[in-house]
N, CA, C and O atoms as CSV, one atom per row, in Angstrom:
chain,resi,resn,atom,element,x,y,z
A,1,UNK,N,N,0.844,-1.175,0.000
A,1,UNK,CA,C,0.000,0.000,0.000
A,1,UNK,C,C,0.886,1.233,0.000
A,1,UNK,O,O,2.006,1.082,0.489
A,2,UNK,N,N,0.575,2.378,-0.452
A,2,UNK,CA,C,0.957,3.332,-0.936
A,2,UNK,C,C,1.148,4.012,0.860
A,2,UNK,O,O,0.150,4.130,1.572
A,3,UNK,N,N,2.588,4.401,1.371
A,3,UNK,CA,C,2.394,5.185,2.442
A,3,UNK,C,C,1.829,6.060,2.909
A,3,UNK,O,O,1.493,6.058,4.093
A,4,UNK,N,N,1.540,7.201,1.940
A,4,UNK,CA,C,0.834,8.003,2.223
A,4,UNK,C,C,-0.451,7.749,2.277
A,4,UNK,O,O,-1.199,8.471,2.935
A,5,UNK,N,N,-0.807,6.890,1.724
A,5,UNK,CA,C,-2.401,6.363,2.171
A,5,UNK,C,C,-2.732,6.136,3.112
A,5,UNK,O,O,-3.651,6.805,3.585
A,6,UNK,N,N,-2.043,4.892,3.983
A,6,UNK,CA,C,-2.163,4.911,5.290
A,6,UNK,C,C,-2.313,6.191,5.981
A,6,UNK,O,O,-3.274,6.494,6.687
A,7,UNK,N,N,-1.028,7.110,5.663
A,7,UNK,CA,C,-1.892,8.127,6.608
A,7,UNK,C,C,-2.295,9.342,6.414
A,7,UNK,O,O,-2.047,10.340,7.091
A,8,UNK,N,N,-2.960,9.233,5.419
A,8,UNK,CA,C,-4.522,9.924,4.718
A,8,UNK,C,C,-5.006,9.361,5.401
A,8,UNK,O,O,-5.352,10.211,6.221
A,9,UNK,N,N,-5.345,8.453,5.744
A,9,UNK,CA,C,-7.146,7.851,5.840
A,9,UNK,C,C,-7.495,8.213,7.078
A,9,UNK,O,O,-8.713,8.388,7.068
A,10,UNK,N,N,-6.844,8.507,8.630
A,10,UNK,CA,C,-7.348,9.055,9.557
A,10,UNK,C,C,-7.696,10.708,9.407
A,10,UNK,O,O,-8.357,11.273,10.277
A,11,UNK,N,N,-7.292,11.271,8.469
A,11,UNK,CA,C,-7.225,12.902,7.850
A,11,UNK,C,C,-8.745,12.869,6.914
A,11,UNK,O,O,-9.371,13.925,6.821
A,12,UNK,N,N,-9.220,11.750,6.318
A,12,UNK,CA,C,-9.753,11.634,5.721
A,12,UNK,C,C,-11.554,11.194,6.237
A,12,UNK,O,O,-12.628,11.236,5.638
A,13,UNK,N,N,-11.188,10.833,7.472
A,13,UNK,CA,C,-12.435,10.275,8.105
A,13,UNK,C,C,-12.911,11.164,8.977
A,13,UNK,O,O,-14.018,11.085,9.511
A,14,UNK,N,N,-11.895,12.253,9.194
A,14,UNK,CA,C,-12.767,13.807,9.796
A,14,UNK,C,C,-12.792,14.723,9.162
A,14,UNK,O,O,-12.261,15.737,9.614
A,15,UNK,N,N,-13.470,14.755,7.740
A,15,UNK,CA,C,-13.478,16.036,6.884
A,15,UNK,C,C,-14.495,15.585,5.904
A,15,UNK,O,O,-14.443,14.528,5.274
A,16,UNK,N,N,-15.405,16.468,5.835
A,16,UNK,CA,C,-16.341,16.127,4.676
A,16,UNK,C,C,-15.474,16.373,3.313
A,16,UNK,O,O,-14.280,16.608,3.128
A,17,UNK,N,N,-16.670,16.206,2.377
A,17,UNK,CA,C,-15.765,16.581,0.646
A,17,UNK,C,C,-15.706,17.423,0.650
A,17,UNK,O,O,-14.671,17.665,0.030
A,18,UNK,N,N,-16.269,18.579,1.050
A,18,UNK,CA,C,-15.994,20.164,0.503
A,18,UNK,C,C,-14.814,20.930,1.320
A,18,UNK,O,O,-14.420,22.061,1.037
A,19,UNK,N,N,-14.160,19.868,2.715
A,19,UNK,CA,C,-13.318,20.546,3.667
A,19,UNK,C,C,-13.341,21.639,4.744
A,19,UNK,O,O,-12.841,22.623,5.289
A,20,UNK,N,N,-14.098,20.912,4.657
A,20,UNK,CA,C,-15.009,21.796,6.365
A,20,UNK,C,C,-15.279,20.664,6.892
A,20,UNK,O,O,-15.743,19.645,6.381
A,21,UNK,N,N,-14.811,21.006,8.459
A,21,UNK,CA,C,-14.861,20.018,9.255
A,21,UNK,C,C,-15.937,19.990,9.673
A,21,UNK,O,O,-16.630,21.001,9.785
A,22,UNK,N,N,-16.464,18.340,10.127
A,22,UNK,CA,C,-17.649,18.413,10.858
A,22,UNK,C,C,-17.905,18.920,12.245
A,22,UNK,O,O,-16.927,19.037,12.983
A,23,UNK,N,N,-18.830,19.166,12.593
A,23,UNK,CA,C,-19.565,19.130,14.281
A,23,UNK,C,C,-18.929,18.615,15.347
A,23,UNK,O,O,-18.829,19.270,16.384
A,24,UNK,N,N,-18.476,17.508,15.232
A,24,UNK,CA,C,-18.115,16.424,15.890
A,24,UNK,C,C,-16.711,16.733,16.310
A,24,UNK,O,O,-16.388,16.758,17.498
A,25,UNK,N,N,-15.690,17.023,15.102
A,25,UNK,CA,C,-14.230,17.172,15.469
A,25,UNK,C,C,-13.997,18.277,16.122
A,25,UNK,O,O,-14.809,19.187,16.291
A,26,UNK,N,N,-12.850,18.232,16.519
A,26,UNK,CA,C,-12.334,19.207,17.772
A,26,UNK,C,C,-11.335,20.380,16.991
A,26,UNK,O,O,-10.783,19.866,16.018
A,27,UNK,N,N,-11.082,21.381,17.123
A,27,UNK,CA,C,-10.025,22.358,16.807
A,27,UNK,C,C,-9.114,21.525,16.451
A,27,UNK,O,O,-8.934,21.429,15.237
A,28,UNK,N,N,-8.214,20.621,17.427
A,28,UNK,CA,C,-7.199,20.152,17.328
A,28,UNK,C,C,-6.663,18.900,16.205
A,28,UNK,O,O,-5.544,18.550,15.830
A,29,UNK,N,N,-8.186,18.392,15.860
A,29,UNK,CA,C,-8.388,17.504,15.306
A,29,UNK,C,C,-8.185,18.074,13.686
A,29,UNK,O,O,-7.756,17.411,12.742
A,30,UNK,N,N,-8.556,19.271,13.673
A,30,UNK,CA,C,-9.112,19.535,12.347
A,30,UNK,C,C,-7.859,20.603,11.903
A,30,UNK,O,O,-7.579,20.815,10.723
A,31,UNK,N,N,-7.240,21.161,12.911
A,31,UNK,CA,C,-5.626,21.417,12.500
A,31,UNK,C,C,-5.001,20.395,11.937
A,31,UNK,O,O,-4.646,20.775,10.821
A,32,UNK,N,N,-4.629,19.131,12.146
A,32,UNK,CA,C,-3.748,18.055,12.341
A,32,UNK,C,C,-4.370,17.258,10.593
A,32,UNK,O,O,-3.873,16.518,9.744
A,33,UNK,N,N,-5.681,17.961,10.794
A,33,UNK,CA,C,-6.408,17.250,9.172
A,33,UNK,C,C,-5.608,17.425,7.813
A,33,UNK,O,O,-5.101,16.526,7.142
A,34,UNK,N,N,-5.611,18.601,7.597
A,34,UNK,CA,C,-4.687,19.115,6.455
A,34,UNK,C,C,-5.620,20.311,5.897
A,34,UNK,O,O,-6.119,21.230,6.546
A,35,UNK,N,N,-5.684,20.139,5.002
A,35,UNK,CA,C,-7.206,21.164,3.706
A,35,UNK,C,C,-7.744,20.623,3.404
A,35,UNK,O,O,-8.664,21.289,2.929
A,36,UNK,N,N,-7.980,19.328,3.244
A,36,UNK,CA,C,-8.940,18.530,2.948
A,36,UNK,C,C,-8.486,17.748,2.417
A,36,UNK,O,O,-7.291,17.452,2.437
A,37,UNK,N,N,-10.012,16.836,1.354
A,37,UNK,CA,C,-9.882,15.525,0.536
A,37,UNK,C,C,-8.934,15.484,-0.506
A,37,UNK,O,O,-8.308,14.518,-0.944
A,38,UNK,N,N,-8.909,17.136,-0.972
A,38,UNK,CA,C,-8.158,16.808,-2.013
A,38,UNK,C,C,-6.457,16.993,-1.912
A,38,UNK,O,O,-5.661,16.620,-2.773
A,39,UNK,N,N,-6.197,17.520,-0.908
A,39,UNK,CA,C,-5.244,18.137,-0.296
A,39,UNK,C,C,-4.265,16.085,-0.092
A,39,UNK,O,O,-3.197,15.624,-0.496
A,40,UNK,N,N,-5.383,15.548,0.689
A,40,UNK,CA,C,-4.453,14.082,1.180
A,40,UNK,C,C,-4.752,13.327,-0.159
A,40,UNK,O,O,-3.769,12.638,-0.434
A,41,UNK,N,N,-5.882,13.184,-1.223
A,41,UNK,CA,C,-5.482,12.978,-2.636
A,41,UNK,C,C,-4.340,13.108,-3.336
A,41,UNK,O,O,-3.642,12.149,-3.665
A,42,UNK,N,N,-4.015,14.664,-3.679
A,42,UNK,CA,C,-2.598,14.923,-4.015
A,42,UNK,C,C,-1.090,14.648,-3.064
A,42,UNK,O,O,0.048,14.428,-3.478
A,43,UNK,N,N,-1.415,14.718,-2.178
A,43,UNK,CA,C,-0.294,13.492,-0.956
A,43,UNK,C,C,-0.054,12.392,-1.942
A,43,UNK,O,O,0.902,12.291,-2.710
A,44,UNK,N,N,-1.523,11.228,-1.736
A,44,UNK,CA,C,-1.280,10.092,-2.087
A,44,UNK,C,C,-0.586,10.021,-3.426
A,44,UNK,O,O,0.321,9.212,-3.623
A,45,UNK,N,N,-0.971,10.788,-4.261
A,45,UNK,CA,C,-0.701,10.815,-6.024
A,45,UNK,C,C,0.639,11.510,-6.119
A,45,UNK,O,O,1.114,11.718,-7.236
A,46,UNK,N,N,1.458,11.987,-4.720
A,46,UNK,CA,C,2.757,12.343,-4.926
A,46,UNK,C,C,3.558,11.419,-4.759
A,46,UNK,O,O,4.454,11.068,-5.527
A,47,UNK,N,N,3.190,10.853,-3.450
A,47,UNK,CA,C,3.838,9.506,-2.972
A,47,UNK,C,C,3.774,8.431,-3.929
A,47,UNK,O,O,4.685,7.605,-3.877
A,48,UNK,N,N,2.837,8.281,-4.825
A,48,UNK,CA,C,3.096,6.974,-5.782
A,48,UNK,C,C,3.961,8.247,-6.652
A,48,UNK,O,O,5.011,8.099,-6.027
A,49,UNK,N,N,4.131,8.850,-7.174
A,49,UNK,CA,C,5.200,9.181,-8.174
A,49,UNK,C,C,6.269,9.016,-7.862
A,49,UNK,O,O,7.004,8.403,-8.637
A,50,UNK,N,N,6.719,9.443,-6.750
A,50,UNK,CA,C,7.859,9.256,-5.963
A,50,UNK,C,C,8.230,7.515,-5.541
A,50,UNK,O,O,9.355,7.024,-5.439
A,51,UNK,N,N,7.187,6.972,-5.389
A,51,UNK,CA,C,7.544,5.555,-5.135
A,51,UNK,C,C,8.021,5.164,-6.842
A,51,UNK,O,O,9.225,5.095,-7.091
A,52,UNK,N,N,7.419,5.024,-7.494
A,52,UNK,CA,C,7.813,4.510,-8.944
A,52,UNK,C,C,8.875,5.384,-9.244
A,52,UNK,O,O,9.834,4.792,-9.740
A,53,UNK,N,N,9.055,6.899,-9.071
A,53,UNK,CA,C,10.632,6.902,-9.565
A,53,UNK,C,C,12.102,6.459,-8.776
A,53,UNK,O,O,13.173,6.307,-9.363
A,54,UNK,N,N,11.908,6.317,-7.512
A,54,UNK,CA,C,12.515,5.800,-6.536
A,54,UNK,C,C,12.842,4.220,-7.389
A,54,UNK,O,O,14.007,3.824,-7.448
A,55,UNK,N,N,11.734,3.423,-8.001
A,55,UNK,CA,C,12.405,2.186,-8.369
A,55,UNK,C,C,12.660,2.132,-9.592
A,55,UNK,O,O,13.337,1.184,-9.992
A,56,UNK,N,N,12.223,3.062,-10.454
A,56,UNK,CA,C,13.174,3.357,-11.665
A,56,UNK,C,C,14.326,3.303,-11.228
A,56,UNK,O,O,14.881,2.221,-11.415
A,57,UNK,N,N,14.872,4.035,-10.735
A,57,UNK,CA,C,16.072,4.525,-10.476
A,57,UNK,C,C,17.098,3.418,-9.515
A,57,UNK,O,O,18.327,3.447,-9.441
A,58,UNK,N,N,16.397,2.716,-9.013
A,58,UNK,CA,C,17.279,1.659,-8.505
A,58,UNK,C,C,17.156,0.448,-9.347
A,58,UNK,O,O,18.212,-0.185,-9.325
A,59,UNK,N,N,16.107,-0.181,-10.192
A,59,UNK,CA,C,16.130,-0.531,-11.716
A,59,UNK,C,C,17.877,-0.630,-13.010
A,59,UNK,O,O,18.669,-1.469,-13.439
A,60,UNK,N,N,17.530,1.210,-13.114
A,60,UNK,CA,C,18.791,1.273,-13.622
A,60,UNK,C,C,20.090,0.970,-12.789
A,60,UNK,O,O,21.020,0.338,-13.291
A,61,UNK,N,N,20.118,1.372,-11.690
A,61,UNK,CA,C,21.708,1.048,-10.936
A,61,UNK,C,C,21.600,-0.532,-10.848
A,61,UNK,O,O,22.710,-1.065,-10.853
A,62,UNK,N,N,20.466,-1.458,-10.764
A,62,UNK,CA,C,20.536,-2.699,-11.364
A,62,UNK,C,C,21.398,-3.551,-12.491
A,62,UNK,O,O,22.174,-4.502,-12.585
A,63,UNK,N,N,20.718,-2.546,-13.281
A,63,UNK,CA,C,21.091,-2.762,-14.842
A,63,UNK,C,C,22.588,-2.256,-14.692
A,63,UNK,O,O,23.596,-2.679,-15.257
A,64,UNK,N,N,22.480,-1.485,-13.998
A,64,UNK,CA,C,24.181,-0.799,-14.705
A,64,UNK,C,C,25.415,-1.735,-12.980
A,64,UNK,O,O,26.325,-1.073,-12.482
A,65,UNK,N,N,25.215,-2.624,-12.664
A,65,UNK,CA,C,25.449,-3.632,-11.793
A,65,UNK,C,C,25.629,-2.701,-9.842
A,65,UNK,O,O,25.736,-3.292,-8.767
A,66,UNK,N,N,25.600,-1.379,-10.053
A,66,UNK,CA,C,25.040,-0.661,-8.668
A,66,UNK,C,C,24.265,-0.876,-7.707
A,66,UNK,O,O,24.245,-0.096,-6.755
A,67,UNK,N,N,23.637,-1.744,-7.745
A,67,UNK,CA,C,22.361,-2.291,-6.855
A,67,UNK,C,C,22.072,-3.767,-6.932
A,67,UNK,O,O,21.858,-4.412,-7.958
A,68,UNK,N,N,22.093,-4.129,-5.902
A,68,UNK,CA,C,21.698,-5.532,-5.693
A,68,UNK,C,C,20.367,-6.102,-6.085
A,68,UNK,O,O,19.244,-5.598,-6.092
A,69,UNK,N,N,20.845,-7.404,-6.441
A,69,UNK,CA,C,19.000,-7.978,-6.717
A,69,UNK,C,C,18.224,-7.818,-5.961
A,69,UNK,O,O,17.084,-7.478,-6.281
A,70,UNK,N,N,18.622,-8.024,-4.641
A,70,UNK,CA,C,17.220,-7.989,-4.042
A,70,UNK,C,C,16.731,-6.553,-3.864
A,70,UNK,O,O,15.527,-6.302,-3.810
A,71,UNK,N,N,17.942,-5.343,-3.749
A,71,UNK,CA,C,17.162,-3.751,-3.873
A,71,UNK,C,C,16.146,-4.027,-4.966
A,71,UNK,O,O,14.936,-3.822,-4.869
A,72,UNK,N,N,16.679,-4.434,-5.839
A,72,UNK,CA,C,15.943,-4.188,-7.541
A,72,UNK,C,C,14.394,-4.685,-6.955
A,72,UNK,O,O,13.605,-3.806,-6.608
A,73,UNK,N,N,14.122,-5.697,-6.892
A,73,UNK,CA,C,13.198,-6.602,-6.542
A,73,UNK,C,C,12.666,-5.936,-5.175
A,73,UNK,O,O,11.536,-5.921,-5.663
A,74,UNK,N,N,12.523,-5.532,-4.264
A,74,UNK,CA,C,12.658,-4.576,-3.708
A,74,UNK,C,C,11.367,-3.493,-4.178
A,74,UNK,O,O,10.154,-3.473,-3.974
A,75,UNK,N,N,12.114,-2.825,-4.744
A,75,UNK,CA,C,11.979,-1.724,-5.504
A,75,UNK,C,C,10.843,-1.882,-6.604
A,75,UNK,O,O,10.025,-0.963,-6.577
A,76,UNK,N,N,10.643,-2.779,-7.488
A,76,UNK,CA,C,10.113,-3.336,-8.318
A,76,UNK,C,C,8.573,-3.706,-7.723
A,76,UNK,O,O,7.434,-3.334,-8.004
A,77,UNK,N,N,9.175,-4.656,-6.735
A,77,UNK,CA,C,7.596,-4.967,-5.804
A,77,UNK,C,C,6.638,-3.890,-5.012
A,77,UNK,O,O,5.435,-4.043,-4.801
A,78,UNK,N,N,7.618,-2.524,-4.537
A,78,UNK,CA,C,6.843,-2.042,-3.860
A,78,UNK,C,C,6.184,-0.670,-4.910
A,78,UNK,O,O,5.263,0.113,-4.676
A,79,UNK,N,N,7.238,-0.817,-6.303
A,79,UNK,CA,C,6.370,-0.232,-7.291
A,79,UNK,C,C,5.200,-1.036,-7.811
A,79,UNK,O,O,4.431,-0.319,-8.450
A,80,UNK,N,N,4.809,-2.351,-7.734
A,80,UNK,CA,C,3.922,-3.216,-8.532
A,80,UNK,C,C,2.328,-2.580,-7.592
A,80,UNK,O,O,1.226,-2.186,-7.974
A,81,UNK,N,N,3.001,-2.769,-6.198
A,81,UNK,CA,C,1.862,-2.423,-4.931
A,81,UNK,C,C,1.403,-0.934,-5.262
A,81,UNK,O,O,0.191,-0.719,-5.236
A,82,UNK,N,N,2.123,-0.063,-5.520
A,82,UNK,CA,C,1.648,1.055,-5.585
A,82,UNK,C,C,1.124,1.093,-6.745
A,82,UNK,O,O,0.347,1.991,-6.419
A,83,UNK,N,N,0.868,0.914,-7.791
A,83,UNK,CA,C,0.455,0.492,-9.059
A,83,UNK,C,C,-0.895,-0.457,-8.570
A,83,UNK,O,O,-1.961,0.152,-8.647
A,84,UNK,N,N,-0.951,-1.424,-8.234
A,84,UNK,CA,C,-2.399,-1.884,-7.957
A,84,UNK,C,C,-2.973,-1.078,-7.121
A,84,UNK,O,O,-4.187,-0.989,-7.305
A,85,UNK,N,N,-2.371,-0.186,-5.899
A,85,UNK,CA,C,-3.505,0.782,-5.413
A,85,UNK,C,C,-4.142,1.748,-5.764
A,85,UNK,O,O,-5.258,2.206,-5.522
A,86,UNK,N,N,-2.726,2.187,-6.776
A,86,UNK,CA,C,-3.438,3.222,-7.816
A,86,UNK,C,C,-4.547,3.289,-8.461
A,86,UNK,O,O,-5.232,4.308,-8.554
A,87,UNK,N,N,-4.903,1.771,-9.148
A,87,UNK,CA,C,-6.152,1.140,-10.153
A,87,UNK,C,C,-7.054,1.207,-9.273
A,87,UNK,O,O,-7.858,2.136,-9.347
A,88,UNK,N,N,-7.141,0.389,-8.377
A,88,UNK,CA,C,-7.755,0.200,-7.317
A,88,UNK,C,C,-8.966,1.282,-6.528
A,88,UNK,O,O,-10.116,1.122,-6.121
A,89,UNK,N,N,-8.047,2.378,-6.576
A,89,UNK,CA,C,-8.373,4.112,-6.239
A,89,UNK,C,C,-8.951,4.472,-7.379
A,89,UNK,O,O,-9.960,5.160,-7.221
A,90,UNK,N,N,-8.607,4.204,-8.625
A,90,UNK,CA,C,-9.320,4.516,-9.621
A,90,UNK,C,C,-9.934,4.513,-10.242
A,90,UNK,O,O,-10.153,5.260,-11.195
A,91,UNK,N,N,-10.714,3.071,-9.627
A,91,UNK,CA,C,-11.689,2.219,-10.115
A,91,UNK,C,C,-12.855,2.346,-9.080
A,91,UNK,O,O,-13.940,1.855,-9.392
A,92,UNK,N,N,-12.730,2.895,-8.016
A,92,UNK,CA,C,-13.429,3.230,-6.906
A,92,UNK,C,C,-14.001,4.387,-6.559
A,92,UNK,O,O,-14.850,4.670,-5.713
A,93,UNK,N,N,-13.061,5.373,-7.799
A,93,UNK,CA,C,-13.859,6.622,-7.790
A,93,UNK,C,C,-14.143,6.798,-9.241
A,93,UNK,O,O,-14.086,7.978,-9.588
A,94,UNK,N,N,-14.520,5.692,-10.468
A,94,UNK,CA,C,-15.008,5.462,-11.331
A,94,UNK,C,C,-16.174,4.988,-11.025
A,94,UNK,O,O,-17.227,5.163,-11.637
A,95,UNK,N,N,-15.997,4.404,-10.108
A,95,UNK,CA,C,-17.728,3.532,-9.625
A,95,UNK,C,C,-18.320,4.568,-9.158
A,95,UNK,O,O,-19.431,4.728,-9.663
A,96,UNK,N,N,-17.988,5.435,-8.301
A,96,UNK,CA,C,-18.689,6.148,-7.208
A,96,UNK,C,C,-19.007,7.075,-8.688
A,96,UNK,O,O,-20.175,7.460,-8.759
A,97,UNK,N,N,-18.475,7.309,-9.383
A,97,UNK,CA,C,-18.747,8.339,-11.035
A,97,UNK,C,C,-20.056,8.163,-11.267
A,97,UNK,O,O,-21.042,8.854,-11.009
A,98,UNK,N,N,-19.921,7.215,-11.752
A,98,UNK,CA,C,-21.465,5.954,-12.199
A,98,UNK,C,C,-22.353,6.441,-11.304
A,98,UNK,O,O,-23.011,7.459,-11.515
A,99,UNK,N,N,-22.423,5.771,-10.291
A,99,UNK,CA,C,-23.567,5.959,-9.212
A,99,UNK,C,C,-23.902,6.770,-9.296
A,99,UNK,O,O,-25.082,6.931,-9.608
A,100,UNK,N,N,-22.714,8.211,-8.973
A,100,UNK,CA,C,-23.639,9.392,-9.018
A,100,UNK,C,C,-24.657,9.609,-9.862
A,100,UNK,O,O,-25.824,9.932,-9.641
A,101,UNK,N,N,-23.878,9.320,-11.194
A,101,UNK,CA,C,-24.575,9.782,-12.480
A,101,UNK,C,C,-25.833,8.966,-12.736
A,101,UNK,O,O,-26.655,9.392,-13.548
A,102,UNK,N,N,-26.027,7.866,-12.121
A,102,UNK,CA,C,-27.338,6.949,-12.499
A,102,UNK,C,C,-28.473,7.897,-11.548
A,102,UNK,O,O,-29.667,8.027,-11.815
A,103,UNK,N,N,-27.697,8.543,-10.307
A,103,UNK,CA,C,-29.504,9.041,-9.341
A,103,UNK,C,C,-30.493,9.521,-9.922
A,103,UNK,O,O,-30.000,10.312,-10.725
A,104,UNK,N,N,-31.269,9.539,-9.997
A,104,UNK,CA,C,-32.287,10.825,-10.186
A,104,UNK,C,C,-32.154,12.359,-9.768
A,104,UNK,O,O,-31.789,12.661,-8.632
A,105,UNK,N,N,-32.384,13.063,-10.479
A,105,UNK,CA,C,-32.515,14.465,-9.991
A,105,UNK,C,C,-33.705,14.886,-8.778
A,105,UNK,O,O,-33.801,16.048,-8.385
């Protein structure tokens, strides 16, 4: 799983979509939140860029005999993970697309 996801998701469970905190949370709570949904969105979508160029880059020092197999592999796997969460995320707010679009007015 993508690190920064993990910790989005407690940032994410006290903030409505528009980023205003609810009723419920505390000052302190809603400092510690960020700006909102889209705010820990672009987190997550930095952190996978950064994860996949991180194993590019140890890939090539692979190739060019700088890095050990198992970095490579390593590296490779925890790009494959971030890559299925990516779809995953993207397929989840493709669905939620749909839905919307099927309600009634």
């Amino acid at each position: 799983m993508i690190p920064a996801l993990g910790n989005a998701l407690p940032r994410l469970d006290t903030l409505r979509l528009d980023g205003i905190s609810s009723p419920t949370t505390s000052a302190a709570s809603t400092a510690s939140a960020g700006q909102g949904f889209a705010t820990a969105m672009a987190d997550i979508a930095r952190e996978a860029a950064q994860t996949m160029k991180s194993a590019e880059a140890t890939s090539i020092q692979g190739v060019n005999g700088q890095a050990s197999t198992q970095a490579v592999v390593d590296a490779v796997m925890g790009a494959e993970r971030t890559l299925q969460t990516a779809v995953a995320l993207r397929d989840k707010v493709v669905s939620a697309y749909l839905e919307l679009s099927r309600m009634s007015i």
